[in-house]
C-alpha positions as CSV (number, residue, x, y, z in Angstrom):
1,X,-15.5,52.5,-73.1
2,X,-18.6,52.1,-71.1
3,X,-20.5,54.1,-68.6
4,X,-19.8,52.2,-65.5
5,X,-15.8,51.9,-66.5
6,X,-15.7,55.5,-67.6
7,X,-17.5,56.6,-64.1
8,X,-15.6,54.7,-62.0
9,X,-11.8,54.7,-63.3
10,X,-10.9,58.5,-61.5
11,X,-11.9,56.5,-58.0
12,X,-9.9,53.2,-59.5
13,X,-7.0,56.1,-59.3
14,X,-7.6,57.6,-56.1
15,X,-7.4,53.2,-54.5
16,X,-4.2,53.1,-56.1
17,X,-2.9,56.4,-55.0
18,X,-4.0,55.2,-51.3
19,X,-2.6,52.1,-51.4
20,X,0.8,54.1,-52.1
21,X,0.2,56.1,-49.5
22,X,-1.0,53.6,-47.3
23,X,2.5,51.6,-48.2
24,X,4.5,54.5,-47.8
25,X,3.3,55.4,-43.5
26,X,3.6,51.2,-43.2
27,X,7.5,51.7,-44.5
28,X,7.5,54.8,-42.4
29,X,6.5,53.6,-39.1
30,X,8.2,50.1,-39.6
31,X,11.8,52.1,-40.1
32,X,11.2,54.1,-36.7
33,X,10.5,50.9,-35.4
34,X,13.7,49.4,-36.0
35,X,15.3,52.8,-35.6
36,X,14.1,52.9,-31.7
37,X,14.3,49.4,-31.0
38,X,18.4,49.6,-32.5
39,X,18.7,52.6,-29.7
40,X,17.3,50.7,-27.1
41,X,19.8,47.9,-27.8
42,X,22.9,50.2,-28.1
43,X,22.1,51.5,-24.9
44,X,21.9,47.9,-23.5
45,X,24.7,45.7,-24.8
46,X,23.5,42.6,-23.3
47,X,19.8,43.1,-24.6
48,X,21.1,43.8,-28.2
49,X,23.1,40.2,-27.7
50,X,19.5,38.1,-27.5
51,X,16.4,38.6,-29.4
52,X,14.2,41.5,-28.5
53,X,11.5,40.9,-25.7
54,X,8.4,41.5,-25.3
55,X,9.2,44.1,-22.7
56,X,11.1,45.9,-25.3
57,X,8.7,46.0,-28.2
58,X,5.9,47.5,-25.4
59,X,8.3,50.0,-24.3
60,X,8.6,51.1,-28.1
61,X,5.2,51.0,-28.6
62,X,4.8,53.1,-25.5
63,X,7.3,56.0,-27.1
64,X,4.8,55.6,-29.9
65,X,1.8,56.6,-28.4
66,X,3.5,58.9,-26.1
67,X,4.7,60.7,-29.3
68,X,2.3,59.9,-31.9
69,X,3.2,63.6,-33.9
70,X,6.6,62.1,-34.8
71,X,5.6,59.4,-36.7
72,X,3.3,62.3,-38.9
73,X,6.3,64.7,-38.6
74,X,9.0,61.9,-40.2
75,X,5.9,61.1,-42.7
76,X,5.8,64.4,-43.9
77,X,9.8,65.2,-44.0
78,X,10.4,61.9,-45.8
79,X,7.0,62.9,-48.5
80,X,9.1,66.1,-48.4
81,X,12.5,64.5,-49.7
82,X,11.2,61.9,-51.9
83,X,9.2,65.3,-53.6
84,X,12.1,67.2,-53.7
85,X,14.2,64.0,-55.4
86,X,11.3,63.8,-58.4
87,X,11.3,67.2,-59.0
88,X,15.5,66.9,-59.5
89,X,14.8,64.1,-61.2
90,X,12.4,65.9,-63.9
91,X,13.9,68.6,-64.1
92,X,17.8,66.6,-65.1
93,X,15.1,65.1,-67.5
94,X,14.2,67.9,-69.0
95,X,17.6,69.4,-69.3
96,X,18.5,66.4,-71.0
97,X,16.2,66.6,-73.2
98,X,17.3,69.8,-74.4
99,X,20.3,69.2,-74.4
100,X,20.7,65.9,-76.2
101,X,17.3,64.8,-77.3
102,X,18.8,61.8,-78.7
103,X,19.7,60.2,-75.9
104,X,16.4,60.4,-74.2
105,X,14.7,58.8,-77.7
106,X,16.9,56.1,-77.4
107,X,15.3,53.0,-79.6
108,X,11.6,54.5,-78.8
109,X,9.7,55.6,-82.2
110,X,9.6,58.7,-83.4
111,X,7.7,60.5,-86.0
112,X,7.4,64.2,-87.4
113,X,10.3,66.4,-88.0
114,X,13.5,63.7,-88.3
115,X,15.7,66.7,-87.0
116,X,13.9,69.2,-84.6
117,X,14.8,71.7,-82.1
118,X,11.3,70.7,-80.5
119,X,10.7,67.1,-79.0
120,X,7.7,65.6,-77.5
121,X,7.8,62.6,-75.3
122,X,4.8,60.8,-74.4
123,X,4.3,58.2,-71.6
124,X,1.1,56.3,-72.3
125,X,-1.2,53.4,-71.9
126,X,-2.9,51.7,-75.1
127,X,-5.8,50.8,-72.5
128,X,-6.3,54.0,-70.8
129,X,-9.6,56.2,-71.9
130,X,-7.3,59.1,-71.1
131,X,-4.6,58.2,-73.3
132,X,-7.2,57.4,-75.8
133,X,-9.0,61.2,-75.7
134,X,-5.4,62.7,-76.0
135,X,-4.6,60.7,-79.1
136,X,-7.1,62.0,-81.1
137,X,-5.7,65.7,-79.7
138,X,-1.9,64.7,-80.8
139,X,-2.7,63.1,-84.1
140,X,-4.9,67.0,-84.7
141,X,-1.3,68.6,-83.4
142,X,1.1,66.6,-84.9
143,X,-0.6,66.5,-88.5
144,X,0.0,70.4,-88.4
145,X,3.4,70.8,-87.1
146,X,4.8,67.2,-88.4
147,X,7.8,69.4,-90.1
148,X,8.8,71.6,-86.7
149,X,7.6,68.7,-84.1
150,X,9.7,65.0,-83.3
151,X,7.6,62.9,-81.3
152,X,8.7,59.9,-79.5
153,X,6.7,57.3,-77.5
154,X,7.3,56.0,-74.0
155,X,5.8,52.8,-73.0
156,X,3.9,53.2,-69.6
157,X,1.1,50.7,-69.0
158,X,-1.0,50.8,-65.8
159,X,-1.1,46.8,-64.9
160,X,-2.6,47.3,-62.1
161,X,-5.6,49.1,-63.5
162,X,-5.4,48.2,-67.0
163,X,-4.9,44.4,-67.7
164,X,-4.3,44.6,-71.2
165,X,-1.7,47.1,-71.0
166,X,1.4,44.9,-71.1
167,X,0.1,42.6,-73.5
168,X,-0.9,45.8,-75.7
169,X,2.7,47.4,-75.2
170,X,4.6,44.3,-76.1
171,X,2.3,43.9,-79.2
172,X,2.8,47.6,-80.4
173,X,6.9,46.8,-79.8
174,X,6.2,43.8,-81.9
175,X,4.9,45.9,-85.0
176,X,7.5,48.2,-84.4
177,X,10.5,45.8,-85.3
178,X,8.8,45.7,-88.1
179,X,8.2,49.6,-89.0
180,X,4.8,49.3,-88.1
181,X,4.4,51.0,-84.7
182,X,2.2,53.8,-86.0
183,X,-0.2,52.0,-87.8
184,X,-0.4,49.6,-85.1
185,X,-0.9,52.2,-81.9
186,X,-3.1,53.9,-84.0
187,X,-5.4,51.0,-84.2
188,X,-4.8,49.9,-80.5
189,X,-6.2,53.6,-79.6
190,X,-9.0,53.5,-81.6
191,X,-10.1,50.3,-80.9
192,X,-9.6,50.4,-76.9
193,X,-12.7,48.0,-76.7
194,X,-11.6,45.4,-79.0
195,X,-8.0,44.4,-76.2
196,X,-7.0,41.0,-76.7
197,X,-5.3,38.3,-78.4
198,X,-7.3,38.0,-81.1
199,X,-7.2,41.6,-82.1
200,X,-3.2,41.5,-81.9
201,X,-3.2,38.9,-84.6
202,X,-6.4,40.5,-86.4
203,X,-4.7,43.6,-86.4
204,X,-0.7,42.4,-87.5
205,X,-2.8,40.6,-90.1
206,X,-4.7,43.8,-91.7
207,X,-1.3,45.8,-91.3
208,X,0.2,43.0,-93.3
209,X,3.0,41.9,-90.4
210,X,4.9,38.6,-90.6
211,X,2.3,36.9,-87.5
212,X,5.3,34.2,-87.1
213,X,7.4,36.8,-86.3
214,X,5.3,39.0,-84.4
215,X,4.4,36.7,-82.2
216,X,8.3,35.8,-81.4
217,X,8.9,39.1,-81.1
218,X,5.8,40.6,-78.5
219,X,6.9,36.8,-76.4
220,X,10.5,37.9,-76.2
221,X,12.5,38.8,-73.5
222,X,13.9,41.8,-75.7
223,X,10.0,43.1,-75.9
224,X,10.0,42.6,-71.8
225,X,13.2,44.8,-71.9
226,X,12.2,47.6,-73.5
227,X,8.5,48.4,-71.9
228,X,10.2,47.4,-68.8
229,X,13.1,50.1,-69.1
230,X,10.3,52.7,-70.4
231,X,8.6,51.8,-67.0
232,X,11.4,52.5,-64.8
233,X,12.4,55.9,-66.5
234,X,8.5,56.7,-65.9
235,X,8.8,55.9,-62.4
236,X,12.0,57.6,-61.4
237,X,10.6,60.6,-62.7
238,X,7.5,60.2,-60.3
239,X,5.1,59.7,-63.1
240,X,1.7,58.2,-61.7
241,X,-1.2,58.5,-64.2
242,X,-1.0,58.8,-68.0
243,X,-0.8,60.5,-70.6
244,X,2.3,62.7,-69.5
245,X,4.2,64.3,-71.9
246,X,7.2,66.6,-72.0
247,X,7.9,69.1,-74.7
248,X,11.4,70.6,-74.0
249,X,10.6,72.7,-71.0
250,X,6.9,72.3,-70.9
251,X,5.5,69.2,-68.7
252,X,2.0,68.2,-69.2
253,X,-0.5,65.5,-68.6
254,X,-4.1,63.9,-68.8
255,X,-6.5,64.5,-72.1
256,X,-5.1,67.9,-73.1
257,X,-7.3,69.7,-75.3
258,X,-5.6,71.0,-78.9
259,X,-5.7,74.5,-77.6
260,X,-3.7,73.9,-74.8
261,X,-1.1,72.0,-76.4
262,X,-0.9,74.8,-79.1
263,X,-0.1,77.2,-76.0
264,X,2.2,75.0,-75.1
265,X,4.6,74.8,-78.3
266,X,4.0,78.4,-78.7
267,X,5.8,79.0,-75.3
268,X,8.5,76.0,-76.7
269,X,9.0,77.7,-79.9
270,X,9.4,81.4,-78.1
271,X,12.0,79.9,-75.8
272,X,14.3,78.3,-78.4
């Protein structure tokens, strides 16, 4: 990773956070819109028969400005809500987790502890220098509590930011089918630099893959599939960044050090 990217990829963040946000009052103040402009018909049948005029839209506009704090005030209830609904949603996540941790695997891989009271998910991004720093803390971590620790991988690639992501994802999925996805998102972490096609091939060649078949298989619509179902679980559980990772009760994110992660299952292991 070089200087420039490595300096400027927090503010890379902060424009993408914005732009949600900036989505998010546009919604906002479109809805209260249409909410005032559906009023003003109700309360004038003959009006709500024709399109809306001119006169109309002004007189909206003119509750606008007259009332300017509503707009902030539905801003902040609806931030409010949608806060309240991720924090449900994580926390039916982690229950589930507990609970069943099978079901929450899914078809993701898994390595460590085959049968394990203690379950780690992690979302993450093959091209994310974050993702990248915390690898090196959970390959430390999981060579030393591979017996007590099952951890599972969640694909979550940042497109938007990161525009070998997909391409990455599907290529890791591809060297999974054939029980290689270790090896292979070892390499892809390691060698962040080195994204592209050419590595993908370079890289099923060295791990020995069928390449006929691994190219079928990162090109499918199965591949597409499974990132794209890893995506959506990341999403309705309000995940914006990566790494994130879950361990039973304990929610996490960014490039955790070792010691932290070690405070971390000891708190897991003192609950079970």
């Amino acid at each position: 990773m070089n200087h420039e990217y490595s300096i400027m990829y927090p503010f890379r963040l902060c424009a993408i956070a914005l732009s949600h946000l900036s989505r998010l009052l546009t919604q906002t103040i479109v809805g209260l819109l249409l909410l005032c402009i559906t009023l003003l018909c109700w309360s004038s049948p003959v009006q709500a028969a024709s399109q809306v005029s001119p006169k109309l839209e002004e007189q909206v506009l003119q509750v606008i400005r007259e009332h300017p704090e509503v707009i902030l005030e539905s801003v902040q209830a609806y931030q409010q809500r949608v806060q309240q609904q991720l924090q449900q949603a994580q926390q039916a996540f982690v229950q589930e987790l507990k609970r069943n941790p099978q079901a929450v695997i899914g078809e993701s891989p898994t390595t460590g502890a085959s049968q394990s009271k203690i379950v780690m998910v992690e979302f993450s991004d093959f091209q994310c220098p974050y993702c990248g720093r915390a690898h090196k803390t959970v390959q430390r971590f999981m060579a030393k509590h591979q017996d007590q620790v099952t951890l599972t991988y969640k694909h979550y690639p940042l497109a938007s930011i990161h525009p070998q992501a997909i391409s990455a994802a599907k290529a890791a999925w591809a060297a999974f089918q054939q029980g290689k996805f270790w090896e292979y998102h070892d390499v892809l972490f390691t060698q962040q630099e080195k994204l592209g096609e050419s590595f993908y091939i370079e890289t099923a060649k060295n791990l020995n893959l069928d390449v006929d078949q691994f190219n079928r298989d990162r090109n499918s619509q199965a591949a597409e599939t499974a990132i794209s179902q890893d995506i959506q679980l990341a999403e309705s559980l309000g995940i914006t960044g990566t790494p994130f990772f879950v361990m039973n009760g304990e929610v996490f994110t960014g490039a955790i050090e070792l010691e932290e992660m070690e405070k971390r299952f000891t708190r897991v292991k003192q609950s079970l």
